[in-house]
C-alpha positions in Angstrom: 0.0 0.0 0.0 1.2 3.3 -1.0 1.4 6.3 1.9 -1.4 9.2 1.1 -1.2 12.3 2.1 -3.8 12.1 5.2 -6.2 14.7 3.7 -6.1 13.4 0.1 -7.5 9.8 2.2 -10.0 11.9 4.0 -11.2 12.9 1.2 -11.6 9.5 -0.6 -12.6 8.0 2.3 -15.7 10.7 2.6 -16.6 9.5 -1.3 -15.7 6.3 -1.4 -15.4 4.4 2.2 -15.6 1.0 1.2 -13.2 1.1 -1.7 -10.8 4.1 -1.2 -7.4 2.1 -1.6 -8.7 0.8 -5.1 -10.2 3.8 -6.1 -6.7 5.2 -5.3 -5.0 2.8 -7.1 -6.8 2.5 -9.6 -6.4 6.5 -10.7 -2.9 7.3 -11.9 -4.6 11.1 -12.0 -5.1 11.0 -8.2 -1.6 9.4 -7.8 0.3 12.0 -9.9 -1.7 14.8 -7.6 -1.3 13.2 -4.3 2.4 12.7 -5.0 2.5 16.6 -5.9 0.8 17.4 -2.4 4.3 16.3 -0.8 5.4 19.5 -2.1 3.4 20.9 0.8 6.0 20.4 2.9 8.5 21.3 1.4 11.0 24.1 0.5 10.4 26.3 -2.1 12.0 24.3 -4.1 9.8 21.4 -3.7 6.5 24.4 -4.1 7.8 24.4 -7.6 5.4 21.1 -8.1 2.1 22.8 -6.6 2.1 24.9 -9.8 1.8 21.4 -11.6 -1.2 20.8 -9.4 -2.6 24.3 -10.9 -2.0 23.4 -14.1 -4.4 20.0 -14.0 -6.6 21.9 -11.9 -7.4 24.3 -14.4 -7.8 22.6 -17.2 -10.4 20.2 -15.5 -12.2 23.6 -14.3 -12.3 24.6 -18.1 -13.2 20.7 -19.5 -15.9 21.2 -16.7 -17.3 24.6 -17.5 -16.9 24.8 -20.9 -17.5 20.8 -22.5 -18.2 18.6 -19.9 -22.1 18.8 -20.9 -21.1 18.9 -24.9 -18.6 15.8 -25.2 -19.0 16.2 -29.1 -17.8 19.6 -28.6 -14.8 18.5 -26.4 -13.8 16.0 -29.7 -13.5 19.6 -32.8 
């Protein structure tokens, strides 16, 4: 079993309690980002990374708003 950052498993465990592991390890997305999270502690060197978080975060916000309603749309 990998080690999560303790608020990324709160938060599965609020969506998902029977099945968080899997759903964990199942999601190379959720991985990626939990893995980035470290960063939290870090230096500022390591705070580099939350910028990557940013970047997926935003362009999920934009699929969302913009296509998540019009998948054909998403495709042009």
């Amino acid at each position: 079993m990998k080690i999560i950052e303790n608020f990324v498993k709160d938060i599965l465990k609020e969506e998902y309690p029977m099945d968080f592991q899997k759903v964990y390890d199942n999601s190379q997305l959720l991985q990626y980002l939990d893995k980035k999270m470290k960063a939290v502690h870090g230096n500022c060197k390591t705070r580099r990374s939350l910028a990557n978080i940013y970047a997926v975060y935003s362009i999920l916000h934009f699929y969302q708003e913009d296509f998540y309603q019009d998948k054909n749309g998403y495709k042009v």
